[in-house]
DRENDO-1510 file (C-alpha; in Angstrom, 1 decimal, always signed):
<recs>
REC; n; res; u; v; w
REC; 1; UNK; -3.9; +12.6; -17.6 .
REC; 2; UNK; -2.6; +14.1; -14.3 .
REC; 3; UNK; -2.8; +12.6; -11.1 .
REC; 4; UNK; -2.5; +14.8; -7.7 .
REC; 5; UNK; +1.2; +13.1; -6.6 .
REC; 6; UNK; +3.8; +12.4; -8.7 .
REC; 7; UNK; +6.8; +9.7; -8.0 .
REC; 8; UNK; +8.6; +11.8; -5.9 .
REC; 9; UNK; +5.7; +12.1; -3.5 .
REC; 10; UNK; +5.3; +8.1; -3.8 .
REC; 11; UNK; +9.1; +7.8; -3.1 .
REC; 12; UNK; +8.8; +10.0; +0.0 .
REC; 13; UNK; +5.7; +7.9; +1.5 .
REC; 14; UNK; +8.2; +5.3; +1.3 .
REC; 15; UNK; +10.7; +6.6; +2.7 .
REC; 16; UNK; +8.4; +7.3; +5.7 .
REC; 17; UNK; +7.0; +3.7; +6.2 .
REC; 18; UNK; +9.9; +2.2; +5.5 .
REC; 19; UNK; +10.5; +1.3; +9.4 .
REC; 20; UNK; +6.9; +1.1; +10.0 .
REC; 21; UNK; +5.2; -0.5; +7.9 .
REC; 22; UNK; +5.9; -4.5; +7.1 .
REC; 23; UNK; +6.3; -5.8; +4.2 .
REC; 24; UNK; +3.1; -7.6; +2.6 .
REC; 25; UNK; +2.8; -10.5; +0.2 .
REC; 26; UNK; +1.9; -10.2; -3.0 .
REC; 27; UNK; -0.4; -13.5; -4.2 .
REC; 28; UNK; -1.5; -14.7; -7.2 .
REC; 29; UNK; -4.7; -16.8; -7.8 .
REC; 30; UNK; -5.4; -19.4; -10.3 .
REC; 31; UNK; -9.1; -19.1; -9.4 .
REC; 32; UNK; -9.0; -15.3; -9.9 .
REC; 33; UNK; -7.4; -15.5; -13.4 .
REC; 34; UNK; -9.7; -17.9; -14.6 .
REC; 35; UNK; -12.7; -16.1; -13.5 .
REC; 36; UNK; -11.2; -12.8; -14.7 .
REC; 37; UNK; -9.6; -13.9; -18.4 .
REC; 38; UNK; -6.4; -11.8; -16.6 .
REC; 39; UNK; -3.5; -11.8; -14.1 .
REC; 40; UNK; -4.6; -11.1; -10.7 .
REC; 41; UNK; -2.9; -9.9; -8.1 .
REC; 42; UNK; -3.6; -9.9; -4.5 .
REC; 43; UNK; -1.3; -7.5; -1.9 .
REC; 44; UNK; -2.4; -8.4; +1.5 .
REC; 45; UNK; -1.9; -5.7; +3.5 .
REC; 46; UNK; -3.9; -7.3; +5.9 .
REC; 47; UNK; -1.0; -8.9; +6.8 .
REC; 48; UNK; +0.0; -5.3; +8.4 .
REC; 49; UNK; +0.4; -5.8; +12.6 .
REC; 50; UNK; -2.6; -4.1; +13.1 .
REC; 51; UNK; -4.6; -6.2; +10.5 .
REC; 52; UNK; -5.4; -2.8; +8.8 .
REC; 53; UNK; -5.8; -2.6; +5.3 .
REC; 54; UNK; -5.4; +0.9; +4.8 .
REC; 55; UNK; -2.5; +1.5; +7.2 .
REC; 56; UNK; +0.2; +2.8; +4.7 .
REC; 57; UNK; -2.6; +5.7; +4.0 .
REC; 58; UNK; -3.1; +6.4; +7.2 .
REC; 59; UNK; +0.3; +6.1; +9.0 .
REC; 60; UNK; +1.2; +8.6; +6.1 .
REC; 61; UNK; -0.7; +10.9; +6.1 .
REC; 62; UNK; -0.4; +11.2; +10.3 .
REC; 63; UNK; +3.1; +11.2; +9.9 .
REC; 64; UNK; +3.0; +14.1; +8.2 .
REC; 65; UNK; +1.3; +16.6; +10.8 .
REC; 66; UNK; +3.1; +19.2; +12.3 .
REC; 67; UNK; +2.6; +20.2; +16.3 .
REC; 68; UNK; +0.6; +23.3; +15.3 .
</recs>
């Protein structure tokens, strides 16, 4: 299967919110597992300043316009 980014384009999204973006905690529920039969894992971004879950997205993908 191939996706449209690759780990280089992951590592450079990092790069980029690495002074902007905080980092979130990753939580695990017991009431999740047992309901799912698996591991869940919760990252809650909205944890972010701005209480915006998609804000890595976003921050990215506006850091990366030019001027023109």
């Amino acid at each position: 299967m191939q996706f449209g980014i690759d780990f280089d384009d992951v590592h450079q999204a990092a790069g980029r919110l690495a002074d902007v973006a905080q980092r979130t905690p990753v939580l695990r529920s017991g009431q999740a597992d047992e309901c799912t039969g698996a591991q869940v894992f919760f990252m809650c971004e909205n944890t972010q300043r701005m209480d915006a879950f998609m804000f890595r997205v976003a921050y990215n993908a506006l850091s990366r316009f030019t001027p023109a």
